[in-house]
BAFI-3210 file (N, C-alpha, C; in Angstrom, 3 decimals, decimal comma, padded with zeros to 6 digits):
// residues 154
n [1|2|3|4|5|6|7|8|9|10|11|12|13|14|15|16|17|18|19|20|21|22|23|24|25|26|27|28|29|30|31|32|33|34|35|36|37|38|39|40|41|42|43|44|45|46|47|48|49|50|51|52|53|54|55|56|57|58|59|60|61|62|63|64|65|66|67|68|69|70|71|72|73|74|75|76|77|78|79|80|81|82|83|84|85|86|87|88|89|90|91|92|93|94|95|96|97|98|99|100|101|102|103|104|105|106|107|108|109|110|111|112|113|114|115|116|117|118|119|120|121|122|123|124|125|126|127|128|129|130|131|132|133|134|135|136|137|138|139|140|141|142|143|144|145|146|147|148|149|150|151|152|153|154]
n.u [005,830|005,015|006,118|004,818|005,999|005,236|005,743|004,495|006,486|007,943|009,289|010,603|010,191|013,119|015,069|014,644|014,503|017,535|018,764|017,706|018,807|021,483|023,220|025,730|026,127|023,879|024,822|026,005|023,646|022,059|021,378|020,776|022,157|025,502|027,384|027,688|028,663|029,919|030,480|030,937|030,829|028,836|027,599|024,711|024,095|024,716|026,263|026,352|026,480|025,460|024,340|022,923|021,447|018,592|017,309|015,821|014,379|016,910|018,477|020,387|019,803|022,278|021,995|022,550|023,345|023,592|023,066|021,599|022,332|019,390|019,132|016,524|016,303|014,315|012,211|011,887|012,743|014,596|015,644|016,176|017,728|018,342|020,704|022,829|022,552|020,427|018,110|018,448|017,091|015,255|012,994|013,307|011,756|011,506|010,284|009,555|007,305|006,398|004,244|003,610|005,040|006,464|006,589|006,275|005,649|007,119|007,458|008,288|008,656|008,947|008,934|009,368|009,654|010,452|012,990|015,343|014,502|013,069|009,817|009,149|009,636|007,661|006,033|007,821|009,026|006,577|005,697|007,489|010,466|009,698|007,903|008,981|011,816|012,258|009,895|010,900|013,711|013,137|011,128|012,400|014,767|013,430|012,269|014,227|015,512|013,875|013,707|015,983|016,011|014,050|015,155|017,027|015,927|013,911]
n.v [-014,714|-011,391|-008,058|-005,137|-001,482|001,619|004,955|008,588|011,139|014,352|015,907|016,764|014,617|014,318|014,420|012,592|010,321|009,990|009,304|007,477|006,154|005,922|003,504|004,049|005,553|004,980|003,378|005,840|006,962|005,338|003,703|000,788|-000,396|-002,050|-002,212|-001,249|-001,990|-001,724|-004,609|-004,871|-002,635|-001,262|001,274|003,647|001,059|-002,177|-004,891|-005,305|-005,182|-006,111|-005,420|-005,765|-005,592|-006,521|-005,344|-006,775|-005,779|-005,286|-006,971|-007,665|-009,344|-010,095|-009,946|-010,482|-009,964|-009,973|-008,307|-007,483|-004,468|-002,044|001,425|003,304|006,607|008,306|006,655|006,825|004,834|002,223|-000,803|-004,064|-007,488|-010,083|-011,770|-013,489|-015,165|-015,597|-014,863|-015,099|-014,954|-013,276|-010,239|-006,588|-003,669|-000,152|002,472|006,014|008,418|011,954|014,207|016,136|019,442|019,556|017,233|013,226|010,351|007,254|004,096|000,275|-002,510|-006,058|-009,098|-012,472|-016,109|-017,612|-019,174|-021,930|-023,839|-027,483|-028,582|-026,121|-023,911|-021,799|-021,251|-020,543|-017,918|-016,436|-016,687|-015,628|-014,670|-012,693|-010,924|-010,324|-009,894|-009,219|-007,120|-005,495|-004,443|-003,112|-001,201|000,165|001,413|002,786|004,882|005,703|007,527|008,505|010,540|011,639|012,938|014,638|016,196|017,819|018,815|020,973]
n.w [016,880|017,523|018,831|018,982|020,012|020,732|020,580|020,969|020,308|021,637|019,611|016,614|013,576|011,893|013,476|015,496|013,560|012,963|015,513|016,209|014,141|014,388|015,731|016,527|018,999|021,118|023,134|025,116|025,090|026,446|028,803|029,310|027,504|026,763|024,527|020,968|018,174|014,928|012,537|009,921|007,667|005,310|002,781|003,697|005,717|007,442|009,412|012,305|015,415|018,739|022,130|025,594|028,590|030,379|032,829|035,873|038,942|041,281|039,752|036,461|033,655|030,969|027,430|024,011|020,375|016,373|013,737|010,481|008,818|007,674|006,455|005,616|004,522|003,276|003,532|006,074|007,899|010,059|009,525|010,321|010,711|012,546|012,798|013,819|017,455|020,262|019,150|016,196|013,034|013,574|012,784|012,424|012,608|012,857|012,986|011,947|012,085|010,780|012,994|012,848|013,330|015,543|016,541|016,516|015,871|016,796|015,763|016,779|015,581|016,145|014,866|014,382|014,579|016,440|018,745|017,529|018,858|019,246|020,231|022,537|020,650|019,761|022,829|023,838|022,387|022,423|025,060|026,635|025,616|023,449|025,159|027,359|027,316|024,624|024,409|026,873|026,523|024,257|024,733|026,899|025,075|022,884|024,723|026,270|023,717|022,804|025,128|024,809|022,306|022,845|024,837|023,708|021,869|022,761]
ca.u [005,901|005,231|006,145|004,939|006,381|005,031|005,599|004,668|008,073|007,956|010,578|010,777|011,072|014,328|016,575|014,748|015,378|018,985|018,345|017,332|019,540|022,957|023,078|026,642|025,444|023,294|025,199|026,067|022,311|020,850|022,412|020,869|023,404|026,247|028,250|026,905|029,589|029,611|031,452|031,044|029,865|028,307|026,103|023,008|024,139|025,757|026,165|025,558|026,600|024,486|025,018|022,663|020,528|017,406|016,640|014,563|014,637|018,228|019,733|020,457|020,440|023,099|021,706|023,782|022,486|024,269|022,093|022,199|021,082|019,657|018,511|016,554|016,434|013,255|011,160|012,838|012,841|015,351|015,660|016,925|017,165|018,751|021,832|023,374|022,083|018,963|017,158|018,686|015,953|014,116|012,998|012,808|011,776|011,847|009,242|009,770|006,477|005,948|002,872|003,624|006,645|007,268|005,774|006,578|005,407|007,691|007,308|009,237|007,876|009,441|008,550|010,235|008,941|011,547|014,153|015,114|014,516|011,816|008,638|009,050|009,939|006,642|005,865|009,505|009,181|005,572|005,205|009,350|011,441|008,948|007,000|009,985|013,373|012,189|009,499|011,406|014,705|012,901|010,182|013,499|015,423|012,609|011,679|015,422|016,247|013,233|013,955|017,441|015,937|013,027|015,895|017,727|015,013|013,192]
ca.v [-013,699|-010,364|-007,224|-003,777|-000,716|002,849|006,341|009,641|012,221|016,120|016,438|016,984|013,614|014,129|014,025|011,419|009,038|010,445|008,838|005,849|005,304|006,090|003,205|003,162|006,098|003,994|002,917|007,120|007,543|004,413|002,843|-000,583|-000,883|-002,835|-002,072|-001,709|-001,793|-002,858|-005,277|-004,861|-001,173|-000,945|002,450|002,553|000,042|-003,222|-006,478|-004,671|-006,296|-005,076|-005,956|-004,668|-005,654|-006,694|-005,010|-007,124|-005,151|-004,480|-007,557|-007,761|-009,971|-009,876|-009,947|-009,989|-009,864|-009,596|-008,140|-007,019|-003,299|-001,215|002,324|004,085|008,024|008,352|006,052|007,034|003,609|001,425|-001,890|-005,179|-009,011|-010,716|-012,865|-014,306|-015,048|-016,972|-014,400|-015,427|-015,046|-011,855|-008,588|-005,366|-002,297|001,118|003,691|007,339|008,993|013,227|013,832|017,662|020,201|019,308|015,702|012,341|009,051|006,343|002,833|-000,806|-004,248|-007,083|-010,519|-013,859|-017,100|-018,225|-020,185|-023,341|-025,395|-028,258|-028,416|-025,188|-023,018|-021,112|-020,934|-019,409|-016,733|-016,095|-016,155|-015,135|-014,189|-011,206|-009,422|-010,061|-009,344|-007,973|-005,759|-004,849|-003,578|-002,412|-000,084|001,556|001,894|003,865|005,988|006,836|008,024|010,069|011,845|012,677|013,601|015,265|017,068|018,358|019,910|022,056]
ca.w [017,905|017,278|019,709|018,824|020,992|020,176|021,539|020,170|020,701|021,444|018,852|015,151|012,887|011,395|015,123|015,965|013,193|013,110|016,804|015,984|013,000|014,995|016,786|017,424|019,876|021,731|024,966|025,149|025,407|027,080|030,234|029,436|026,446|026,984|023,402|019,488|016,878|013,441|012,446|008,752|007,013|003,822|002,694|004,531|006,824|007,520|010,068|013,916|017,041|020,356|023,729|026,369|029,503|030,336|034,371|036,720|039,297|040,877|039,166|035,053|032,216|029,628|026,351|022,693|019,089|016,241|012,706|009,404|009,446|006,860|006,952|004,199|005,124|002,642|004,679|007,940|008,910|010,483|009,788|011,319|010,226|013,220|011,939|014,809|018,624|020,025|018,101|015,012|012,293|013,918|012,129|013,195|011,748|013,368|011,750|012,639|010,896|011,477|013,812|013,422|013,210|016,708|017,116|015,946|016,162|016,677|016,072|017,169|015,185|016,203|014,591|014,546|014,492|017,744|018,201|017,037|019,800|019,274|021,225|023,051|020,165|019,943|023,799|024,542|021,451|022,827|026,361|027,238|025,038|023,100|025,991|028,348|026,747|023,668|024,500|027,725|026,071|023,109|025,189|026,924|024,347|022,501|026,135|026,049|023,045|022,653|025,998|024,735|021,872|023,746|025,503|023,174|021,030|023,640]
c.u [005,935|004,590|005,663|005,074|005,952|004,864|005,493|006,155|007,897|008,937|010,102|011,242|012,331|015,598|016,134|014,509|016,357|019,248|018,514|017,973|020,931|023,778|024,650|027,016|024,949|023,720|025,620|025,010|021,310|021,827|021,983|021,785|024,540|027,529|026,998|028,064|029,332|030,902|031,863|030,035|029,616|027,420|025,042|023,098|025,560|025,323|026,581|026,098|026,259|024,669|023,659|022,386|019,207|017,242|015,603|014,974|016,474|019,182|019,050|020,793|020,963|022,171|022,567|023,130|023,595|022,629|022,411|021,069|020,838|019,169|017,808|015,781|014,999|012,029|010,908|011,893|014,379|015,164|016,648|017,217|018,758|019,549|022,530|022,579|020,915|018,271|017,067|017,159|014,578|014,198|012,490|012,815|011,196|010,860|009,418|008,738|006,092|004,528|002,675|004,403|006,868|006,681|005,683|005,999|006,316|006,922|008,196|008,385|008,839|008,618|009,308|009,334|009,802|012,492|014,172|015,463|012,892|011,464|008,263|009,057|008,568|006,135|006,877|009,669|007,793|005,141|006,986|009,986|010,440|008,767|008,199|011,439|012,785|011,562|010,142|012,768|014,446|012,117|011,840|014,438|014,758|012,295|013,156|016,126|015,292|013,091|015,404|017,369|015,157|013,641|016,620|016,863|013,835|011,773]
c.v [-012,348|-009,188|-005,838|-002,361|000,992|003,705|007,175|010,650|013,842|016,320|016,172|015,176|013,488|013,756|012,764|010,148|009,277|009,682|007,733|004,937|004,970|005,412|003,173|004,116|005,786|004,378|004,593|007,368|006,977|003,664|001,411|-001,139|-000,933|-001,937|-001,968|-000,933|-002,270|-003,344|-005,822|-003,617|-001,419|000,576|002,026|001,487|-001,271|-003,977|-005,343|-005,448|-005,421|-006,049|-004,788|-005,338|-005,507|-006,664|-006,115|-006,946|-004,407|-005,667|-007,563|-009,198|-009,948|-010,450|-009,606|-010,471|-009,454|-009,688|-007,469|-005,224|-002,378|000,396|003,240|005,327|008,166|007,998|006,260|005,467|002,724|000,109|-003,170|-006,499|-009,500|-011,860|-013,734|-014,032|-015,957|-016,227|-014,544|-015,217|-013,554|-010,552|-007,922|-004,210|-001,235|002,026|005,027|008,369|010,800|013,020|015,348|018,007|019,853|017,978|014,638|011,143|007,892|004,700|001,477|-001,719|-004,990|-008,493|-011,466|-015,244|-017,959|-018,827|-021,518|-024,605|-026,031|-028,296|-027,194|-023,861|-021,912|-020,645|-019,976|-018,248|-016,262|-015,281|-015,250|-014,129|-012,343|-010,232|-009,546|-009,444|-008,358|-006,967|-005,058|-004,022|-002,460|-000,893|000,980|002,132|002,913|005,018|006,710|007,579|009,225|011,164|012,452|013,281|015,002|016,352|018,001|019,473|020,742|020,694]
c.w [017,234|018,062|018,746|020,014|020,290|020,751|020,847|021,088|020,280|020,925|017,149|014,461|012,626|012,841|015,531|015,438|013,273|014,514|016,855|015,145|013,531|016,271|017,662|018,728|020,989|023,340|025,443|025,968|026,595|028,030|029,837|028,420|026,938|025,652|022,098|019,001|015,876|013,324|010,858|008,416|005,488|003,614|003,118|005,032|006,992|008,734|011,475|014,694|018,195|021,375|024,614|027,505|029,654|032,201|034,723|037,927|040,157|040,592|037,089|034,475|031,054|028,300|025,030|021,358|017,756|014,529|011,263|009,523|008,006|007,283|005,319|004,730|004,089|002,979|005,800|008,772|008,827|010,256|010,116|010,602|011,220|012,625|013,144|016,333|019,084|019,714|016,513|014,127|012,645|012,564|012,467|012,067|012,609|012,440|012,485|011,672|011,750|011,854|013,366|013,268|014,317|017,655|015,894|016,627|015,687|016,997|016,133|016,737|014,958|015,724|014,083|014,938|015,442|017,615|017,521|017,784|019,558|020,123|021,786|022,364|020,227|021,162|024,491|023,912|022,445|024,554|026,907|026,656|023,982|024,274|027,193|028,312|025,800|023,664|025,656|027,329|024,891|023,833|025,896|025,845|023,394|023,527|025,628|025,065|022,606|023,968|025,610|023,260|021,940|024,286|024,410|021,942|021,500|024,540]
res [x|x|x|x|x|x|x|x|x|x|x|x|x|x|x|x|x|x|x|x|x|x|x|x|x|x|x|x|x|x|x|x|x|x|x|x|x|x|x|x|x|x|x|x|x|x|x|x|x|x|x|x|x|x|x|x|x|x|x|x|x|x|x|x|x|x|x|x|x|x|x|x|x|x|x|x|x|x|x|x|x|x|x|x|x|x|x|x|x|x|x|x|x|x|x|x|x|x|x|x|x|x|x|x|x|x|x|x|x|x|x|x|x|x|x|x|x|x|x|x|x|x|x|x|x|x|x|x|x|x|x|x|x|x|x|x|x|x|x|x|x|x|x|x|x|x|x|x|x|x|x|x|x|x]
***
């Protein structure tokens, strides 16, 4: 399975990896977040726990994830490796590349090879669990953080 989510952002690179890196921010910024704490820090990152929602229309699905996170400010990317949850085994990486002094292109790549249930594992990463949960929390969670970064930088 693999989701890609990409928006360009009327804002300057640097706020909006700072954005993207700060997740324990998050539920502040984005109503479908639930919680994100860490639950172990190291430099440049550490083990993540997220909580959010997945809208269909006015009822929700709880969703919870728990990951190892790094961040390297040089790359301005974010990255992921899903440690606990039925995503277990996912990776994500976050790209935040300048477009411009006042334009950025963000990107979301999710890939995972599904859970580890036999027979279905490939049909449930494929048809479900990617373009439904994951690209659905992932596309807002990118919309909202570049309108509050959008907002905040003219």
């Amino acid at each position: 399975m693999r989701t890609v989510d990409r928006l360009i952002v009327r804002a300057p690179a640097e706020p909006m990896f700072d954005a993207a890196a700060d997740v324990e921010r998050w539920p502040e910024r984005l109503a479908h977040y639930r919680w994100v704490r860490f639950n172990q820090r190291r430099p440049g990152g550490g083990i993540v726990e997220m909580a959010a929602v997945r809208p269909f229309g006015p009822l929700t699905w709880p969703v919870w994830w728990e990951s190892e996170m790094w961040i390297d400010p040089p790359r301005r990317e974010v990255r992921y490796r899903h440690v606990r949850g039925i995503t277990t085994g996912m990776d994500v990486v976050w790209s935040v590349v300048p477009c411009g002094p006042q334009e950025t292109e963000v990107t979301i790549v999710h890939t995972w090879s599904g859970p580890a249930w036999p027979l279905i594992r490939v049909p449930a990463a494929e048809w479900v669990i990617g373009p439904v949960f994951v690209h659905g929390i992932a596309s807002r969670t990118l919309a909202g953080l570049a309108r509050a970064v959008e907002s905040a930088h003219g």
